[in-house]
C-alpha positions as CSV (number, residue, x, y, z in Angstrom):
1,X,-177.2,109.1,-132.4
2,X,-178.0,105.8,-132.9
3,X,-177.0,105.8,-136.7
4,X,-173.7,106.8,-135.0
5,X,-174.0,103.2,-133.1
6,X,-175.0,101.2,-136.2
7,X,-172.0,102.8,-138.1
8,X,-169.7,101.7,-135.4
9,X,-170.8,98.7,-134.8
10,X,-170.8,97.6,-138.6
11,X,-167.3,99.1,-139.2
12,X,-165.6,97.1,-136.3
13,X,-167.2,93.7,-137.3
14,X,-165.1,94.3,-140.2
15,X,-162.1,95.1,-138.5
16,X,-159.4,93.0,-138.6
17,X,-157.0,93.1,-135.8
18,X,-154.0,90.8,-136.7
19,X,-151.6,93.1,-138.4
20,X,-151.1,96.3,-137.0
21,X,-149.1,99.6,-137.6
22,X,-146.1,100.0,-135.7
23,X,-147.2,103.5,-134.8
24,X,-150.0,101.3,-132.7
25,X,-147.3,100.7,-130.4
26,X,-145.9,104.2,-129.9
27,X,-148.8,106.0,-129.0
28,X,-149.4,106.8,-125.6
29,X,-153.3,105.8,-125.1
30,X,-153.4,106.5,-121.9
31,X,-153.3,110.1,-122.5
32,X,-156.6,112.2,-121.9
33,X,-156.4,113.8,-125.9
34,X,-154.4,112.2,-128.8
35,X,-154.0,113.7,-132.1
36,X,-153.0,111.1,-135.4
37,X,-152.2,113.2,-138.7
38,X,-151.7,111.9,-142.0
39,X,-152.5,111.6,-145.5
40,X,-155.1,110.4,-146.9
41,X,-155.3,106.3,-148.0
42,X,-152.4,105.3,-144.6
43,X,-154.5,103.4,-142.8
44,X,-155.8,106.3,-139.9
45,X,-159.6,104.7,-139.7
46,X,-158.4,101.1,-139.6
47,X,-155.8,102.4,-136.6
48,X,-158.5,104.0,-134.6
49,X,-161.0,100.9,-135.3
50,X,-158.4,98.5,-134.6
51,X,-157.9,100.4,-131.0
52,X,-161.4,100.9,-130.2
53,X,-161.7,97.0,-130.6
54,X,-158.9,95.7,-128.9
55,X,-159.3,97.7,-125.6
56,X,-163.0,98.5,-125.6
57,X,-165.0,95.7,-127.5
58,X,-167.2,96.4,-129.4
59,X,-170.1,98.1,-127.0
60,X,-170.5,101.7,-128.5
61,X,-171.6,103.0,-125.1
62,X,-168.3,102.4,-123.7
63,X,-166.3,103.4,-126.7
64,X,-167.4,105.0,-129.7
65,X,-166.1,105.5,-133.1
66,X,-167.1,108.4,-135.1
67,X,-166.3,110.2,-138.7
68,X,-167.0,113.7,-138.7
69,X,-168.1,113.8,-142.5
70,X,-171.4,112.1,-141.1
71,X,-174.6,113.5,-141.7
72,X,-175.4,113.2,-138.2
73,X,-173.4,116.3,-137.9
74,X,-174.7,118.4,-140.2
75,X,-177.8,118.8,-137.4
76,X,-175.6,118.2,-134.1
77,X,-172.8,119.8,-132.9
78,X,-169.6,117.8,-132.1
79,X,-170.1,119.2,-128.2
80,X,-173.7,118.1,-128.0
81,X,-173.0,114.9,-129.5
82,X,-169.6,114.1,-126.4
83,X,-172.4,115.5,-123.7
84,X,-174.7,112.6,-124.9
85,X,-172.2,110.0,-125.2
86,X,-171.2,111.0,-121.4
87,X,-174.6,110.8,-120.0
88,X,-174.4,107.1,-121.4
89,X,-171.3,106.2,-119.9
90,X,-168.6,106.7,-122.6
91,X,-165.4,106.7,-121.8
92,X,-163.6,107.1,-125.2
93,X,-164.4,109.0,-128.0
94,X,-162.3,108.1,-131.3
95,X,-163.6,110.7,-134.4
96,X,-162.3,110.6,-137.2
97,X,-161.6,113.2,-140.1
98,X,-161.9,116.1,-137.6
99,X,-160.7,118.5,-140.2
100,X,-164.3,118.1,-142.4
101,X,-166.0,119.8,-139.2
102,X,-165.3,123.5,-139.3
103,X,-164.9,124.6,-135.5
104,X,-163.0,120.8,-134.4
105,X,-160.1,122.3,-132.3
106,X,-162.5,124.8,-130.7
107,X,-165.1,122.3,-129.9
108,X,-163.1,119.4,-128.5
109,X,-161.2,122.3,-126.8
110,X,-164.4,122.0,-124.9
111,X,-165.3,118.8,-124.7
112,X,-162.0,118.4,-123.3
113,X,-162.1,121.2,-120.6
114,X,-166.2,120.2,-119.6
115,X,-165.6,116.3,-119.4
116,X,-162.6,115.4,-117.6
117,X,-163.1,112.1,-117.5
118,X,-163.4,111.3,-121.5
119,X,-160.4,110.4,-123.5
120,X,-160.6,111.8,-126.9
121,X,-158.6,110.6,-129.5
122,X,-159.4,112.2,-133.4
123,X,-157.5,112.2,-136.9
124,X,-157.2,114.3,-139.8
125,X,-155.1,114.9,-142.6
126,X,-151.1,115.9,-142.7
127,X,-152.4,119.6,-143.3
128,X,-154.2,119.9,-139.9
129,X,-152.3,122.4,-138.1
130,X,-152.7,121.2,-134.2
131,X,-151.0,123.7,-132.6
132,X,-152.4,126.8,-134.6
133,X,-155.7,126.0,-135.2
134,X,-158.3,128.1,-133.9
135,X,-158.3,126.6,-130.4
136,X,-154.5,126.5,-129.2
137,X,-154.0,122.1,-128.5
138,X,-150.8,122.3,-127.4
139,X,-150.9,121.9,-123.7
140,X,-153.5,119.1,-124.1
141,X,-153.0,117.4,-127.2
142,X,-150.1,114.3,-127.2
143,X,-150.0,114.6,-131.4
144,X,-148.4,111.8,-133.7
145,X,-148.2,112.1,-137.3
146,X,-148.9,108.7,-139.4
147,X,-146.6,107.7,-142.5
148,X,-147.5,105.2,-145.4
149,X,-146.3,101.1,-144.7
150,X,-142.5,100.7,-144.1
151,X,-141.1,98.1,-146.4
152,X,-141.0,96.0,-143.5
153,X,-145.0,96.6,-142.7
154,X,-145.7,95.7,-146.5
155,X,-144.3,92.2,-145.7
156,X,-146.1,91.9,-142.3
157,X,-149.5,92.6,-144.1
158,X,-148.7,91.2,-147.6
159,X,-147.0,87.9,-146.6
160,X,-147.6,87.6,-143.0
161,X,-144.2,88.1,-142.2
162,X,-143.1,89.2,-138.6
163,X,-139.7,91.0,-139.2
164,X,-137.7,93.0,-136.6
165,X,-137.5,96.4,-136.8
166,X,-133.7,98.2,-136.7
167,X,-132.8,101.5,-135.6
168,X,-130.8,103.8,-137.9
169,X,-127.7,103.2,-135.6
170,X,-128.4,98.9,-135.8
171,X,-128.4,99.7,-139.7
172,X,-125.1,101.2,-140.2
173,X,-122.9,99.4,-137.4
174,X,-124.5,96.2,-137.8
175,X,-125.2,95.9,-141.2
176,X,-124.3,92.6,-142.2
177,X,-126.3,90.9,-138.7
178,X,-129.5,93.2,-139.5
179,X,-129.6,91.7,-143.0
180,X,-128.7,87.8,-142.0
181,X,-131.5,88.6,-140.1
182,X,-134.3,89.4,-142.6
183,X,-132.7,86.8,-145.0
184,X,-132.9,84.1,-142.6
185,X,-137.0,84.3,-142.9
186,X,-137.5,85.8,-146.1
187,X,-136.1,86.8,-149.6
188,X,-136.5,90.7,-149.7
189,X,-135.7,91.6,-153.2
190,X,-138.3,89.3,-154.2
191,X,-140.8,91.6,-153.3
192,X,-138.9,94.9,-153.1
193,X,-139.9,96.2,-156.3
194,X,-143.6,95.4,-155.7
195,X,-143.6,97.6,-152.6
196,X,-141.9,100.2,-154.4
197,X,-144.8,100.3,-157.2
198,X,-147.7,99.2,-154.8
199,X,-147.2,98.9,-151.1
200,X,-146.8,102.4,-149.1
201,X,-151.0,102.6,-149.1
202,X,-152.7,100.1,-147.0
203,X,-155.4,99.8,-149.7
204,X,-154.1,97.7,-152.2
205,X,-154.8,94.9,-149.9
206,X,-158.5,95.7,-151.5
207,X,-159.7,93.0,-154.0
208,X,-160.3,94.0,-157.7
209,X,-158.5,97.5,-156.7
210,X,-156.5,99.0,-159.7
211,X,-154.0,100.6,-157.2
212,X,-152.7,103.5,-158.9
213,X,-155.8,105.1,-160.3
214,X,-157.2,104.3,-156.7
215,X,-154.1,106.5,-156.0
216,X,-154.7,109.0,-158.5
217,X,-158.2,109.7,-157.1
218,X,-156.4,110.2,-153.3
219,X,-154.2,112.9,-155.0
220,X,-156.8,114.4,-156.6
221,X,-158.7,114.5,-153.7
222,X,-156.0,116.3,-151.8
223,X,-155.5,119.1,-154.6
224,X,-159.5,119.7,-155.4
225,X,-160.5,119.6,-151.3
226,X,-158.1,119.2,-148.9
227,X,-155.4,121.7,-150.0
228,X,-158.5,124.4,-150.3
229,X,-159.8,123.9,-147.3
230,X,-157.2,123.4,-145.4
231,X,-154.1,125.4,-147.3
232,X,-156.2,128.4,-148.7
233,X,-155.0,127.1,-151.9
234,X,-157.0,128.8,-154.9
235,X,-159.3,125.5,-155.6
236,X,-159.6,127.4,-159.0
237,X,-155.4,126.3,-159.3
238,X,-156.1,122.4,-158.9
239,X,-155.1,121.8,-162.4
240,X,-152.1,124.0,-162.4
241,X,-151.2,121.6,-158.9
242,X,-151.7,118.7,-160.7
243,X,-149.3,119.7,-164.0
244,X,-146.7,120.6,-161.3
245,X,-146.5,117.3,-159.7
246,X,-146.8,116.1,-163.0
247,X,-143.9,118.0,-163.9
248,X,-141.5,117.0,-160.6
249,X,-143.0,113.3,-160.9
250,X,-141.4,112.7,-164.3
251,X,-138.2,114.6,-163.6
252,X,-137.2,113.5,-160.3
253,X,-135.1,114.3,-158.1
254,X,-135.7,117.8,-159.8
255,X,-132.5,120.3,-159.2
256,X,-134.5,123.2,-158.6
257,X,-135.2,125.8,-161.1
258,X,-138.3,128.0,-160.3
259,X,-138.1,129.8,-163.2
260,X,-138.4,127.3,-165.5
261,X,-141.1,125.3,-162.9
262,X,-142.9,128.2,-163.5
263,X,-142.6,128.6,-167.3
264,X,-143.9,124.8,-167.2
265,X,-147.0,125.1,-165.0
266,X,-148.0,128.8,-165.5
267,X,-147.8,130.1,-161.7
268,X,-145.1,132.9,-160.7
269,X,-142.5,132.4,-158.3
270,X,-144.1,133.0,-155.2
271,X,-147.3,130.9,-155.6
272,X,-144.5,127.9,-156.4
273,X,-142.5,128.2,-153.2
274,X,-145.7,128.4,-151.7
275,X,-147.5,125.6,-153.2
276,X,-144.3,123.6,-152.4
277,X,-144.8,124.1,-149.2
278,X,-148.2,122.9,-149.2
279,X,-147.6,120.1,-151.3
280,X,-145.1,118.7,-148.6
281,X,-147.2,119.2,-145.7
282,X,-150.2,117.0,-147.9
283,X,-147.2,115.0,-148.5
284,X,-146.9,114.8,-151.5
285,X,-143.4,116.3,-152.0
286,X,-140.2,115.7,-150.0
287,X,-138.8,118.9,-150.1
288,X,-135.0,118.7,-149.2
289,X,-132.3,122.1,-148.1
290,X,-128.4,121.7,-148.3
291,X,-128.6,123.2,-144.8
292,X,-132.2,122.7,-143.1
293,X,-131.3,124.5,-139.9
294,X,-130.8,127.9,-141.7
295,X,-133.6,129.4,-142.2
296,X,-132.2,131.7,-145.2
297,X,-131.6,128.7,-147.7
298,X,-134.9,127.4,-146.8
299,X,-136.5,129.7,-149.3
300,X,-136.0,127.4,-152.1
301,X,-135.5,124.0,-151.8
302,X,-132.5,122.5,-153.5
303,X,-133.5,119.0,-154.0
304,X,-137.6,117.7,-154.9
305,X,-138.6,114.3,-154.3
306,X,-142.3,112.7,-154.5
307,X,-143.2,112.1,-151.1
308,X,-142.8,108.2,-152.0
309,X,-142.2,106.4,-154.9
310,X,-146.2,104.9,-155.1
311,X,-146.7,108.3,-156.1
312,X,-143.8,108.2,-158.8
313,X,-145.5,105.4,-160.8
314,X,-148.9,107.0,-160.6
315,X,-147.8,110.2,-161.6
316,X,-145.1,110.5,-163.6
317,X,-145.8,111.3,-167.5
318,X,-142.6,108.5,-168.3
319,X,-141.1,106.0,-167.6
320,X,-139.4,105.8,-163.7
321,X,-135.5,106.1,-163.8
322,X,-134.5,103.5,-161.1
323,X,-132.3,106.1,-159.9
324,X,-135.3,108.3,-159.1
325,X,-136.7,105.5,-157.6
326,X,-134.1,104.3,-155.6
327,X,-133.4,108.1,-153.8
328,X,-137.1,108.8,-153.6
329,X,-137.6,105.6,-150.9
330,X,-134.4,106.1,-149.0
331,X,-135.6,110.6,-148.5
332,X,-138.7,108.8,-147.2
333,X,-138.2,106.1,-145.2
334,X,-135.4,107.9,-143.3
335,X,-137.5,111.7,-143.1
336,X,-140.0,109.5,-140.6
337,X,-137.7,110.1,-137.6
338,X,-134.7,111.3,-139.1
339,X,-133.3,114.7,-140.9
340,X,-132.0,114.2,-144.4
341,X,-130.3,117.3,-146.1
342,X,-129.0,117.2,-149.3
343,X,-125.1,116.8,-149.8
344,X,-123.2,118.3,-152.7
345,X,-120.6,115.4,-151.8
346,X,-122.8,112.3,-152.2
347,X,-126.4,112.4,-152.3
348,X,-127.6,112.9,-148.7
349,X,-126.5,113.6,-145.3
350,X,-128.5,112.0,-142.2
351,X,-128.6,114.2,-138.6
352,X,-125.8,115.7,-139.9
353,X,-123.4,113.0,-138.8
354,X,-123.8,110.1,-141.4
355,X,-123.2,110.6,-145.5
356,X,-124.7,108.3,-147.7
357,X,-124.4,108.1,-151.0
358,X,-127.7,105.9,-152.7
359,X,-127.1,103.6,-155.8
360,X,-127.3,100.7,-157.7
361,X,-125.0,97.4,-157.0
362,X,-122.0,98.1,-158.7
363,X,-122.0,101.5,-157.0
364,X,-118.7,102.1,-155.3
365,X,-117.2,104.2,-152.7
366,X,-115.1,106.5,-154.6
367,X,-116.9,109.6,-154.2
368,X,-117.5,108.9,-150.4
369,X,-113.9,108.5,-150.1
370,X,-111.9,109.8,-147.1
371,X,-115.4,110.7,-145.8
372,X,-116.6,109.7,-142.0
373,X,-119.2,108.2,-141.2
374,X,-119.9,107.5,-144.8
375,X,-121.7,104.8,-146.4
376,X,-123.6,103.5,-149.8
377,X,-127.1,101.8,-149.8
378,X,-127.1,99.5,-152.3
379,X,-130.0,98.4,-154.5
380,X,-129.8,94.5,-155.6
381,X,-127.9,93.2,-153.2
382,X,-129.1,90.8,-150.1
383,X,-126.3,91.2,-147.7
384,X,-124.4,94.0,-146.6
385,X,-120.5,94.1,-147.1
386,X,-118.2,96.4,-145.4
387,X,-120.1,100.1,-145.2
388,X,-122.2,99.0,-148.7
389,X,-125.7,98.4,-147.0
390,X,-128.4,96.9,-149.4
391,X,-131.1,100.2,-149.9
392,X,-134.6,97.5,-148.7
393,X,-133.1,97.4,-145.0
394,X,-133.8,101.2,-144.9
395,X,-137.2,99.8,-145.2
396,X,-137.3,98.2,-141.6
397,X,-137.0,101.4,-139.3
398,X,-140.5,101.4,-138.3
């Protein structure tokens, strides 16, 4: 246990605490168990480090810090490990990558249920399934799932900028005030097109990093282990998963046609809708319905998007179409908190209230026309004017 300590004590003198997530701000701490999903390279560890030091300092007998992919564990069990740490006083056990310990749910089922008096806060990836794992969480667990940096985060840690954050409603009423009030501090298209190519992973703060075959190996990582282990995906099929996001990367947004997705990467129809599936729960994908509520068109998706547009430039066989860009960052910034089905009218609809049509500046309104509630985000432009809304200010929601 006390390689547990050294670990601990080494990661969190290497913390730093000065920029944080805005998802440190949402979660509830004070609850008893806390689940944090998300793919793999966001910025989980740092979140739990960061938390541990801030409210516990850094004595691991109080708090402790824990990966489950540590040796440690392959003698231990997790249960025997939480009754040690209690007989030493811990209060709060953070452990991390809970989904490389077969048996987690069980197991901190309980820890939870034998040591009422330990919080217990873990992560894993955006395939853990927290409510249907083998030990039902539901009633217990407060769950929270973790996205990549918002444009307005890349600008916080990248250039120490401290910019509000608008709601979806401040966005499209006050349009013109949200963006006087980003403009007033900074210049955002000067680093827009950075963030699109580099700045949804926390790691390319990392010196002498060449970010997207960092990002590569994360992808690769999440086809060869975590979609096997996790998705029952045939580990045998990682290269057929790789040529399918290389196919959807370089033709994006992809109007969906599964036989010819299947004449391109070898797999039949069924293992494709499937795999889809998958792929959007590793996120990887952004998979988006004409009408998401019924269930009957959900069988195909009619719209595919890389899950952000980091992935776009890292994947994709040619050159990006700014178009494909552009769409691909407005699906994911508004899918954190948001539902975006695809419109036949414009490009998307939002909560099924607002329609938005996504372009560059000279885009205008004509095919929005006569529609409520509709509106254009804009690439290129700094200011908003009437319902045209410059696309970066989707980038401050969280």
């Amino acid at each position: 246990m006390e390689q547990l300590y050294a670990q601990h004590l080494r990661l969190l003198s290497y913390t730093d605490t000065r920029y944080k997530r805005s998802l440190a701000a949402e979660i509830n701490w004070n609850a008893r168990l806390i689940g944090i999903r998300g793919a793999r390279g966001v910025g989980k560890t740092t979140l739990l480090l960061q938390h541990v030091k801030e409210s516990y300092g850094a004595a691991p007998d109080v708090a402790l810090y824990a990966s489950l992919d540590h040796l440690y564990f392959s003698r231990h069990s997790l249960l025997e490990f939480a009754e040690e740490f209690h007989k030493r006083g811990g209060q709060c056990l953070c452990l991390d990558e809970v989904h490389k310990y077969d048996g987690w749910s069980r197991e901190i089922k309980n820890i939870y249920d034998a040591f009422p008096d330990l919080k217990i806060v873990f992560t894993g990836s955006s395939l853990l399934n927290i409510l249907n794992a083998e030990a039902d969480l539901s009633r217990r667990c407060v769950s929270y799932d973790m996205q990549g940096l918002s444009f307005r985060e890349y600008l916080l840690f990248k250039n120490d900028l401290s910019l509000p954050v608008f709601s979806l409603d401040d966005i499209l009423q006050h349009p013109l005030e949200a963006s006087q009030a980003v403009v007033s501090q900074c210049r955002p298209l000067q680093y827009f097109n950075n963030y699109l190519r580099e700045g949804y992973y926390p790691f390319f703060l990392q010196d002498n990093i060449d970010y997207l075959t960092q990002l590569q190996k994360v992808v690769n990582m999440i086809l060869e282990i975590e979609l096997p282990q996790l998705g029952n995906v045939d580990v045998g099929n990682a290269r057929k998963l790789r040529n399918l996001l290389s196919v959807l990367s370089s033709g994006v947004p992809f109007t969906v046609d599964i036989s010819k997705i299947a004449q391109a990467t070898e797999l039949n129809r069924n293992t494709i809708l499937t795999y889809l599936a998958h792929l959007q729960r590793a996120k990887l994908l952004n998979l988006l319905y004409y009408d998401a509520v019924n269930l009957k068109r959900m069988q195909k998706p009619d719209k595919i998007y890389m899950e952000n547009t980091n992935l776009l430039h890292a994947l994709s066989l040619t050159q990006v179409e700014p178009g494909t860009e552009r769409e691909s960052f407005f699906v994911n910034q508004l899918s954190h908190n948001h539902t975006v089905e695809y419109s036949k009218k414009a490009d998307f609809v939002i909560d099924r209230i607002y329609t938005i049509e996504v372009g560059g500046q000279s885009k205008d309104g004509r095919q929005i026309a006569g529609t409520p509630n509709a509106f254009i985000a804009a690439d290129g432009m700094e200011y908003a004017l009437g319902n045209k809304i410059p696309l970066w200010l989707f980038g401050f929601m969280y």
